[in-house]
C-alpha positions as CSV (number, residue, x, y, z in Angstrom):
1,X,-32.0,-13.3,31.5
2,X,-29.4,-10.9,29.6
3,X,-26.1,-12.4,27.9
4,X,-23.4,-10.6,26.6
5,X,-22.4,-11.3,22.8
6,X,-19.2,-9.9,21.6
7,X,-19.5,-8.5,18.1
8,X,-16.8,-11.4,17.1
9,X,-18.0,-14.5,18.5
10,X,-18.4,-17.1,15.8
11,X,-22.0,-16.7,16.4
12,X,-22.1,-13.0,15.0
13,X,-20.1,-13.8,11.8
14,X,-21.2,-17.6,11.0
15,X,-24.9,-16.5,10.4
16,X,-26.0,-14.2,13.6
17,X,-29.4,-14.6,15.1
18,X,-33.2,-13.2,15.3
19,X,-35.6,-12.2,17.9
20,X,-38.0,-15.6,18.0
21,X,-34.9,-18.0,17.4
22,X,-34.3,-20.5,19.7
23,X,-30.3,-20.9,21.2
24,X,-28.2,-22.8,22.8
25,X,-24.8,-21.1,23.8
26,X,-22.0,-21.8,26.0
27,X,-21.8,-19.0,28.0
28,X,-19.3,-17.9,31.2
29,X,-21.8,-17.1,34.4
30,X,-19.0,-15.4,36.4
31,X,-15.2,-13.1,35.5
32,X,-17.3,-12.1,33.0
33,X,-17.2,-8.5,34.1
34,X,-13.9,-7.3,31.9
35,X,-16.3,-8.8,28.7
36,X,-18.4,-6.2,29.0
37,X,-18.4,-2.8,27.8
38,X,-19.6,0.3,30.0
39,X,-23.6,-0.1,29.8
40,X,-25.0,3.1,28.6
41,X,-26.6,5.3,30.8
42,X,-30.3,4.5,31.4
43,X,-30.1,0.9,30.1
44,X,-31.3,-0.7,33.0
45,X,-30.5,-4.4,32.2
46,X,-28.6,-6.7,34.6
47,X,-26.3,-9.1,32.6
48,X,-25.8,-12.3,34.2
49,X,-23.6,-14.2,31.7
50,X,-21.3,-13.5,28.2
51,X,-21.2,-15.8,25.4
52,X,-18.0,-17.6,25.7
53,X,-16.8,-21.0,23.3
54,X,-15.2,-22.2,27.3
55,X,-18.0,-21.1,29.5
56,X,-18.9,-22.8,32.6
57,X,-22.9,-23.0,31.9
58,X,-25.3,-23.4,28.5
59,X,-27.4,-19.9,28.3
60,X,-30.8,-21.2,26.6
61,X,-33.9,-20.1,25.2
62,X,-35.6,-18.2,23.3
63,X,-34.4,-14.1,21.8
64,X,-36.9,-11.7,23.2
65,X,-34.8,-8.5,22.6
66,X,-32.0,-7.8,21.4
67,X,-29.9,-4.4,21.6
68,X,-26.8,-3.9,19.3
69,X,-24.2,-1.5,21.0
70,X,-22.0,0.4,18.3
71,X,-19.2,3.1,19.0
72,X,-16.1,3.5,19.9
73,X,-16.7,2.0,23.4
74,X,-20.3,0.8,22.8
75,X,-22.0,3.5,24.4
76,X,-24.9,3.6,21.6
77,X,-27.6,1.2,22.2
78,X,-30.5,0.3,19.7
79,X,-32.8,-1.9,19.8
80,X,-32.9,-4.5,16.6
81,X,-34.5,-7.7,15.5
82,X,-31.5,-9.6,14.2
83,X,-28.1,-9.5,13.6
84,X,-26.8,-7.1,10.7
85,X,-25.3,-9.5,8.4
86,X,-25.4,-6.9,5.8
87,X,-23.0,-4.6,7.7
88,X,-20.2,-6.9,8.5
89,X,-17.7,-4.4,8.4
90,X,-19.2,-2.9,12.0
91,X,-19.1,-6.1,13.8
92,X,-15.9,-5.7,15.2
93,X,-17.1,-2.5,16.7
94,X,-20.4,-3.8,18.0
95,X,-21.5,-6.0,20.9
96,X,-25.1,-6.9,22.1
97,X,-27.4,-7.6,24.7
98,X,-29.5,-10.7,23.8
99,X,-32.4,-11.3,26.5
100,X,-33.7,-14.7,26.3
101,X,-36.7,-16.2,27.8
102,X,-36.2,-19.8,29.0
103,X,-38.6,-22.2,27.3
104,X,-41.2,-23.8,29.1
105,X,-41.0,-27.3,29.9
């Protein structure tokens, strides 16, 4: 599954995460639609929920991929393996696509 992770979510700035960690998020599974920035062309991903302190569900699991988006309306997507703690300054101009794989019971 895909979640949306706005650039200034407390998760971004307090520390980020990696592809291979293991998360637990409170997460909105619907009106999540205005969240999320125009998807670049030829992304091809289906977002099902965005990373919200007063979601309705816990998104879970563990980081397959994850795709930063940067510009002015985060329309450049790259593929990364964690959160770029060392460029704090683009954050604010940044969300990403964070696929998790739900762990097996």
């Amino acid at each position: 599954m895909w979640t949306w992770v706005d650039g200034a979510e407390d998760i971004v700035v307090d520390g980020g995460f990696a592809v291979g960690d293991e998360v637990a998020w409170a997460a909105l599974s619907t009106g999540f639609a205005d969240l999320l920035p125009q998807l670049p062309d030829g992304l091809g991903v289906e977002v099902t929920s965005a990373v919200d302190d007063e979601g309705d569900v816990e998104v879970a699991g563990t980081i397959s991929r994850i795709v930063m988006l940067t510009g002015r309306r985060r329309t450049a997507a790259h593929e990364i393996g964690g959160t770029p703690a060392e460029h704090v300054q683009v954050l604010d101009m940044a969300g990403f696509l964070v696929q998790l794989d739900e762990d097996a019971s």
